[in-house]
Backbone bond lengths (Angstrom), bond angles and torsions (degrees), N, CA, C in turn:
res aa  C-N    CA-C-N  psi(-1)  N-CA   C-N-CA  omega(-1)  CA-C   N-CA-C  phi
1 X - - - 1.454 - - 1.526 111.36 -
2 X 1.230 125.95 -29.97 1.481 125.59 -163.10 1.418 89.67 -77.56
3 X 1.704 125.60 -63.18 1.766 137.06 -164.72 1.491 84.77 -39.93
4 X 1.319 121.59 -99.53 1.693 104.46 -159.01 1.446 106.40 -53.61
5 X 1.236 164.69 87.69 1.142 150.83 82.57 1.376 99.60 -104.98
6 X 1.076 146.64 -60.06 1.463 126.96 151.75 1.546 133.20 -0.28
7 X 1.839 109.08 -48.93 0.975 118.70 -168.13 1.742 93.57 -94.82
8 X 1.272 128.37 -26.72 1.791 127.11 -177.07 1.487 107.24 -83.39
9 X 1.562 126.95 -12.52 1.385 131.81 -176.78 1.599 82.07 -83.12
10 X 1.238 129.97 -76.90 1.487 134.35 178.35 1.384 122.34 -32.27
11 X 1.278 121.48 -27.62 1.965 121.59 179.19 1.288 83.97 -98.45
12 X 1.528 150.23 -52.25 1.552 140.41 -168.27 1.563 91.56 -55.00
13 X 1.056 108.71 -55.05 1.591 103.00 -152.40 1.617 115.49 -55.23
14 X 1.452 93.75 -43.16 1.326 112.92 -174.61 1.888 119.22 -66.86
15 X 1.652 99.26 -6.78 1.432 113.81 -164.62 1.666 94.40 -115.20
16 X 1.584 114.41 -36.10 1.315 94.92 156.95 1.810 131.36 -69.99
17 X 1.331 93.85 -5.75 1.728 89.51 177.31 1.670 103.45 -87.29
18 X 1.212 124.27 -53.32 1.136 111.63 164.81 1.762 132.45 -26.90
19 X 1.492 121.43 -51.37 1.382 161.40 158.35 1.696 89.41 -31.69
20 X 1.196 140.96 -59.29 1.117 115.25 -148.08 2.217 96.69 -112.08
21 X 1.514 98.89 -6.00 1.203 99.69 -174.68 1.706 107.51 114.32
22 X 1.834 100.39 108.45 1.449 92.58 -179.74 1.359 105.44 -123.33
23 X 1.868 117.52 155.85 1.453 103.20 -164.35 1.877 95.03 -102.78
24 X 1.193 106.21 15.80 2.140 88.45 170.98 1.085 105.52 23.73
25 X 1.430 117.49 -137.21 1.341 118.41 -151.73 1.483 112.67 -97.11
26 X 1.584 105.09 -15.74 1.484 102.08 150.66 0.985 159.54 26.44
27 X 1.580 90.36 -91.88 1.671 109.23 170.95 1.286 108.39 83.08
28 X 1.508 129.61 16.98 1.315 152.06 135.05 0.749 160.86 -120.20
29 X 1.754 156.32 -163.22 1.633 128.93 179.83 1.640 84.90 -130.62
30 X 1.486 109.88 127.57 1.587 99.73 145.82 1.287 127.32 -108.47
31 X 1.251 99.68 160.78 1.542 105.36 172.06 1.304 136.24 -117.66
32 X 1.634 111.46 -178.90 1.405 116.65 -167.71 1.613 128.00 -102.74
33 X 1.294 94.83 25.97 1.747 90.83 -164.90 1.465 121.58 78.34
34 X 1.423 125.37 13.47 1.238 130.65 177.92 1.363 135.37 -47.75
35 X 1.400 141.81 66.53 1.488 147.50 -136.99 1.993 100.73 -93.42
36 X 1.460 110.54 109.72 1.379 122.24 174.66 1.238 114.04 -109.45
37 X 1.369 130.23 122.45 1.549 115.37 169.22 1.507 106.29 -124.40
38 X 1.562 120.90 146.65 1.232 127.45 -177.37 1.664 113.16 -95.19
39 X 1.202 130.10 153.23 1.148 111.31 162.78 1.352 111.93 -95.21
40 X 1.579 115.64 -163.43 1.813 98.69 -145.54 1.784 92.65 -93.93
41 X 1.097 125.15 -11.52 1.730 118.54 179.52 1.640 103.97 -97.63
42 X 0.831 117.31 14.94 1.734 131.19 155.81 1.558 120.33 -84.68
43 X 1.281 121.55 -46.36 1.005 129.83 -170.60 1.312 145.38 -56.95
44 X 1.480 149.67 138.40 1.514 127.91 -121.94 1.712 87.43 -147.90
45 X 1.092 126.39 113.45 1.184 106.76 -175.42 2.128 97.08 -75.87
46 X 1.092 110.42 178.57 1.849 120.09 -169.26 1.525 105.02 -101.50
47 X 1.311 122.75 148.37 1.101 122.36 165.29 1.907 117.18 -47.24
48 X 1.357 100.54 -172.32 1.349 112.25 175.60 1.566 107.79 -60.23
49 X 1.696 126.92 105.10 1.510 126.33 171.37 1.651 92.38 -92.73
50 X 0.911 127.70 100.06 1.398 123.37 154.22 1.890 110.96 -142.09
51 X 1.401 99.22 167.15 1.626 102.19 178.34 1.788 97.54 174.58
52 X 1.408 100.30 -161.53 1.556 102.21 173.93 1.006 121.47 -106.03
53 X 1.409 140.05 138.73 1.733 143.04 -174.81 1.392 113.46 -68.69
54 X 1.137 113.40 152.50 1.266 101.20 -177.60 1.306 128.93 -52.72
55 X 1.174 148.58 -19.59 1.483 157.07 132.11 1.236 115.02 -40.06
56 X 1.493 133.38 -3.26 1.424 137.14 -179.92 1.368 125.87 80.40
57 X 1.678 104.75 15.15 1.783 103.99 -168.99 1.459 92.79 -96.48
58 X 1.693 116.71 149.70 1.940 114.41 161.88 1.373 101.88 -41.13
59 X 1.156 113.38 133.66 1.277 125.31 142.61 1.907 131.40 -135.14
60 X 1.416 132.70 131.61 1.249 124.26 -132.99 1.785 78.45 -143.85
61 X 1.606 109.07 148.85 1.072 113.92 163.02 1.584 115.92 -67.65
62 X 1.812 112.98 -11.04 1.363 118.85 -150.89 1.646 85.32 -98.67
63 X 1.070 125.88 12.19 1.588 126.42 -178.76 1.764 98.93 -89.83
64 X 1.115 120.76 -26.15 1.436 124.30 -170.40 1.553 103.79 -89.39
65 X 1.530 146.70 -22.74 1.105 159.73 -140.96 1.470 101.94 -54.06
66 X 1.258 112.93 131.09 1.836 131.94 175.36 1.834 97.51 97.62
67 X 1.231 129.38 -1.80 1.471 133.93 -170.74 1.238 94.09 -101.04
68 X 1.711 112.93 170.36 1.220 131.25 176.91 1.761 100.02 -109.59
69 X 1.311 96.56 118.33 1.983 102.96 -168.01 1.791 116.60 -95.40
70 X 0.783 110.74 134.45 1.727 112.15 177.41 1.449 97.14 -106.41
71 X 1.268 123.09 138.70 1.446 111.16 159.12 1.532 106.06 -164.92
72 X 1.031 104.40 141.85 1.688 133.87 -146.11 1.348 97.02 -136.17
73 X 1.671 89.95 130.63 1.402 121.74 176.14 1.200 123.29 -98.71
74 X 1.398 119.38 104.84 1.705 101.88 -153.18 1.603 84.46 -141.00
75 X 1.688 123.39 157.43 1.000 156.02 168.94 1.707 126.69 -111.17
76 X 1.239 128.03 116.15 1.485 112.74 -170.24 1.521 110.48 -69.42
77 X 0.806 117.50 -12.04 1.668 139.68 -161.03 1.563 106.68 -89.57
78 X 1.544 124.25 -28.05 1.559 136.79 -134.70 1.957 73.14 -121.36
79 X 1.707 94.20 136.60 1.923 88.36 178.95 1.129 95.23 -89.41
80 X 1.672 127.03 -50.18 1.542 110.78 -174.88 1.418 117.70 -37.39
81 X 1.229 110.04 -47.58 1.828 112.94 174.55 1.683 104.49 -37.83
82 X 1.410 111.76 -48.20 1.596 106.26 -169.17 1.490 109.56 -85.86
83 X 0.948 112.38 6.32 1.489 112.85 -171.24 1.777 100.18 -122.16
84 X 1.076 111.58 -20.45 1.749 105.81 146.47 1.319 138.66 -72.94
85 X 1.133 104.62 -44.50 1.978 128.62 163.60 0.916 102.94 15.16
86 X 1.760 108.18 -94.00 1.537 131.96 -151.58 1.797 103.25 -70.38
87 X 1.454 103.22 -20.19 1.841 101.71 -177.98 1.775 107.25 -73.86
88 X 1.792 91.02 -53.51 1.859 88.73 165.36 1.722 133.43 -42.38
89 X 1.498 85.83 -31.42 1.588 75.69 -177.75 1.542 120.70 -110.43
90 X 1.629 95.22 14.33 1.155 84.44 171.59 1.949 110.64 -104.75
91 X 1.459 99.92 -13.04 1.309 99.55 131.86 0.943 151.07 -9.59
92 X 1.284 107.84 -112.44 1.367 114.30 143.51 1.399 140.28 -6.19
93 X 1.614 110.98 -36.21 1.442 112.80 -178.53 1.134 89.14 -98.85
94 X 1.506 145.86 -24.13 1.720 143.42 168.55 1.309 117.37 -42.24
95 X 1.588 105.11 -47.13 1.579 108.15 -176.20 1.401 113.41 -101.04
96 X 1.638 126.37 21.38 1.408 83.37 -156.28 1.515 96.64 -105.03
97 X 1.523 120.32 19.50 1.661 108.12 146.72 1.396 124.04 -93.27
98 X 1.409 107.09 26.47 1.464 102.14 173.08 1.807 90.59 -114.82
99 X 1.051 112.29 34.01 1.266 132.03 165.47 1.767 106.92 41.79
100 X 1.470 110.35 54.11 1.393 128.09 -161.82 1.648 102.67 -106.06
101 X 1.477 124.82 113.91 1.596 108.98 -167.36 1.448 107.12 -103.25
102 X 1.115 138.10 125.18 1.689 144.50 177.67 1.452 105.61 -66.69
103 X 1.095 122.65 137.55 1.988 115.02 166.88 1.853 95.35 -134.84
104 X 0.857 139.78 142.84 1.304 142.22 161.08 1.539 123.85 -115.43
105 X 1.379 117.57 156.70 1.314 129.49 -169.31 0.732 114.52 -120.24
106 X 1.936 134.28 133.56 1.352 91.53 -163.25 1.807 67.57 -144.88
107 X 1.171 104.08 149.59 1.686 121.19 -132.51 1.410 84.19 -136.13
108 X 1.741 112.24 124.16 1.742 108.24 137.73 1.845 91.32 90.38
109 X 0.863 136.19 -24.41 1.749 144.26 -174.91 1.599 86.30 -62.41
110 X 1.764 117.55 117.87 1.485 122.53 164.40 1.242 110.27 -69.80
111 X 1.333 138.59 2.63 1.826 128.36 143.68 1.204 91.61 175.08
112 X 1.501 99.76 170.80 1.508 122.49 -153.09 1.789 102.60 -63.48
113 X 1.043 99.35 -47.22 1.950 84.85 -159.49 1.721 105.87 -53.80
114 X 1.215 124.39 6.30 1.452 116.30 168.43 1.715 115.91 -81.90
115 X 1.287 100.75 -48.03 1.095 119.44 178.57 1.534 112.02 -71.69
116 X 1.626 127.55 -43.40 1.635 114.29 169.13 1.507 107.18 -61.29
117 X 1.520 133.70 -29.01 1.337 136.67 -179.36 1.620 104.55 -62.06
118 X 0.970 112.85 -52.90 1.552 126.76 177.49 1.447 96.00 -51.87
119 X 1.328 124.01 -98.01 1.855 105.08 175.90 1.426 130.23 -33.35
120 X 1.511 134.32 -26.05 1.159 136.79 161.02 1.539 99.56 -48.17
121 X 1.281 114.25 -80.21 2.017 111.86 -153.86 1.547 75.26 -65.97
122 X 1.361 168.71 -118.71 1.593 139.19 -67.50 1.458 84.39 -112.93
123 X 1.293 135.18 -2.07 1.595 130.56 160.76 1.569 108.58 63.14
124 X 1.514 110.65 52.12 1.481 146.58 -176.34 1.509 102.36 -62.59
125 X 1.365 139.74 95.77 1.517 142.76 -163.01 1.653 100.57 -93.32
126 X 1.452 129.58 -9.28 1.320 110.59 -171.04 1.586 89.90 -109.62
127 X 1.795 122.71 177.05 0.930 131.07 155.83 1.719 125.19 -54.90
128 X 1.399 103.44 172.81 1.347 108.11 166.07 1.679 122.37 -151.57
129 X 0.984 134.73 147.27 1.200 142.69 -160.99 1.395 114.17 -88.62
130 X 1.497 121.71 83.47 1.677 95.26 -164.96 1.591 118.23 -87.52
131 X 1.437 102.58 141.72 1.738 109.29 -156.60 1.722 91.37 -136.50
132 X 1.280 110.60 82.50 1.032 132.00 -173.27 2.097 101.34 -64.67
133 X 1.048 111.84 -13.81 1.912 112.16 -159.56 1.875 87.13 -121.37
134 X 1.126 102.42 -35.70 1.944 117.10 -167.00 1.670 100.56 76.45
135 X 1.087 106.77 29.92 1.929 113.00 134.04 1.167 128.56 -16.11
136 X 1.534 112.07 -70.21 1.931 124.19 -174.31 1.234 81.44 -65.57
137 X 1.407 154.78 -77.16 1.282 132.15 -153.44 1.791 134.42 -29.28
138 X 1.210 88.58 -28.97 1.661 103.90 177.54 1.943 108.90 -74.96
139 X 1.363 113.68 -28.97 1.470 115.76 167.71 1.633 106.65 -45.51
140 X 1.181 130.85 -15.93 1.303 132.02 -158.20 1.502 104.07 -107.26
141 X 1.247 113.28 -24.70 1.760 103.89 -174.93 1.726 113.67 -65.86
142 X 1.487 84.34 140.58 1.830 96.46 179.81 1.682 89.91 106.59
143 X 1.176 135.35 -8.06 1.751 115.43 -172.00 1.951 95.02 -136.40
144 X 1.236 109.55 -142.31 1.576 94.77 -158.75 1.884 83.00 -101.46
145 X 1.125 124.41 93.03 1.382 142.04 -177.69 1.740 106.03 -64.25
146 X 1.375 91.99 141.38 1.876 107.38 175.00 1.419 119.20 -72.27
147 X 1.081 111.57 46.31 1.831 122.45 -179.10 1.513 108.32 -21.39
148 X 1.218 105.16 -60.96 1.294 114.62 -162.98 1.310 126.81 -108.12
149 X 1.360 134.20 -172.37 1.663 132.67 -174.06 1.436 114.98 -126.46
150 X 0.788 139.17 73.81 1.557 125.54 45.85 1.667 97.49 -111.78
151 X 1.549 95.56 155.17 1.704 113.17 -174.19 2.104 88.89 -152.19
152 X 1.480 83.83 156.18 1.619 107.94 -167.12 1.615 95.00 -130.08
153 X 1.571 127.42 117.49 1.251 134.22 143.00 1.355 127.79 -113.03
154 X 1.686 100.25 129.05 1.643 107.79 177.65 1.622 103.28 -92.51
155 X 1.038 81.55 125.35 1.780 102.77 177.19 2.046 95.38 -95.13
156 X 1.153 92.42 137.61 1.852 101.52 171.21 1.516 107.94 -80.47
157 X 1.392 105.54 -170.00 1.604 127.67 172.59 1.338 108.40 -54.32
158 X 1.302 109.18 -68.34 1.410 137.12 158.49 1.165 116.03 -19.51
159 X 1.407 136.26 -55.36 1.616 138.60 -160.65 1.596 100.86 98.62
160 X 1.245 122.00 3.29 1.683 108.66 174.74 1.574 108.70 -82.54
161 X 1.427 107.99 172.65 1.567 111.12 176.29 1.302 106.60 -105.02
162 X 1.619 105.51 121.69 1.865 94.64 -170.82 1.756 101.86 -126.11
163 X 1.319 97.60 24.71 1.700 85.62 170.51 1.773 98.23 166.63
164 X 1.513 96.57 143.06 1.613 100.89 -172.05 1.833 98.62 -133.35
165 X 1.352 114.13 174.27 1.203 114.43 177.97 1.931 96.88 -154.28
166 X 1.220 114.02 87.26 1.379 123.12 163.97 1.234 134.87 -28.65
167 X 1.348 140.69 56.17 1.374 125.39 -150.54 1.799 101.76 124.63
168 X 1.640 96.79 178.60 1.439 128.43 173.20 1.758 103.55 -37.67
169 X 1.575 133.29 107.36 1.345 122.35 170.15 1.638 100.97 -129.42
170 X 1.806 107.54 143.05 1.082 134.19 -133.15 1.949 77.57 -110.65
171 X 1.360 120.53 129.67 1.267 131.69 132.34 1.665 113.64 3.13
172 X 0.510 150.99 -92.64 1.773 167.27 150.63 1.302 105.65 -5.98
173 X 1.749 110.40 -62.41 1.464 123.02 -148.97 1.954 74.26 -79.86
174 X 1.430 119.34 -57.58 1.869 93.82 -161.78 1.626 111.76 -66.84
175 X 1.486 120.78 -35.47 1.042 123.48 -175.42 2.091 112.43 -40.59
176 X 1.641 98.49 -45.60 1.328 104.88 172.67 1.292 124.48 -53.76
177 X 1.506 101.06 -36.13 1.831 108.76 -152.13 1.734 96.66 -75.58
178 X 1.963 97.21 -38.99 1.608 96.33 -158.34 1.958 95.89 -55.55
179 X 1.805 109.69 -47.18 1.211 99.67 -159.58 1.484 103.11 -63.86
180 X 1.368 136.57 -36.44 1.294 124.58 140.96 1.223 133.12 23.39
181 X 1.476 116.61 -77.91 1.364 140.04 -154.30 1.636 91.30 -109.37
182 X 1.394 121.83 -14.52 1.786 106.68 172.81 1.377 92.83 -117.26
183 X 1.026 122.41 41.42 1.761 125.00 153.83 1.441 97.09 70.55
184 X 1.415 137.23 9.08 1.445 101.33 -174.56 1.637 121.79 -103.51
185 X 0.857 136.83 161.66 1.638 127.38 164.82 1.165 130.80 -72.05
186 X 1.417 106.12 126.58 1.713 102.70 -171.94 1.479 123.53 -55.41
């Protein structure tokens, strides 16, 4: 009696790791579209996100400060990443008189010209952080952290993290969340 439940704790288990996104041989986590929002006395502001852009200039999440921040973890390599693209930026062009600034991360890319190619074809208008090891990711532990590849965090006015989306996020679904997190109604 114990071997098969032994052996059904072991196929569940193994089917919930799959379930939330597993990185095998990878060498990453994906995800599922997982939508978290904090309310505003929850909120944690992130360690130090800074590094160099893909062009090699500083660039710091702390450059955006008093704004409401989007920033996306994206991989040129990762398809969900390419199959979000064109929603991010069109995003992006949704909010950007609600004076909302995009920064992206772009995680795990073995050197830059993949990753500037990658913003060339989806014609990516904000910066990006290049994190060649996924380093900046660790600025995030203790708050709603970028587990996975591709992952979306709304940063507040404030600099806290008040809402993440794990995985593949749809035009619509962030456009909502950001006004969300700046109080307004969709």
């Amino acid at each position: 009696m114990l071997v098969p439940a032994l052996l059904a704790a072991t196929v569940l288990s193994a089917c919930a790791n799959d379930e939330v996104g597993s990185s095998g041989d990878r060498g990453f986590v994906s995800g599922k579209g997982i939508i978290t929002r904090l309310p505003a006395q929850e909120r944690e502001k992130p360690g130090d996100v800074s590094g160099e852009s893909l062009d090699g200039k500083p660039l710091s999440l702390g450059d955006f400060a008093g704004r409401t921040v989007v920033v996306n973890v994206w991989g040129s390599w990762c398809a969900p990443c390419r199959a979000e693209a064109p929603d991010l930026v069109a995003a992006s062009e949704d909010l950007a008189d609600e004076d909302v600034q995009f920064l992206g991360i772009n995680s795990r890319d073995l050197d830059r010209a993949a990753a500037l190619a990658f913003q060339r074809r989806y014609e990516v208008p904000y910066p990006s952080i290049y994190d060649q090891k996924g380093q900046t990711l660790l600025a995030f532990r203790g708050t709603l952290s970028p587990n996975a590849i591709p992952s979306t965090v709304v940063i507040d006015e404030q600099g806290r993290v008040a809402a993440s989306v794990i995985g593949e996020v749809s035009r619509s679904t962030l456009v909502g969340l950001v006004e969300d997190v700046m109080g307004k109604e969709g």
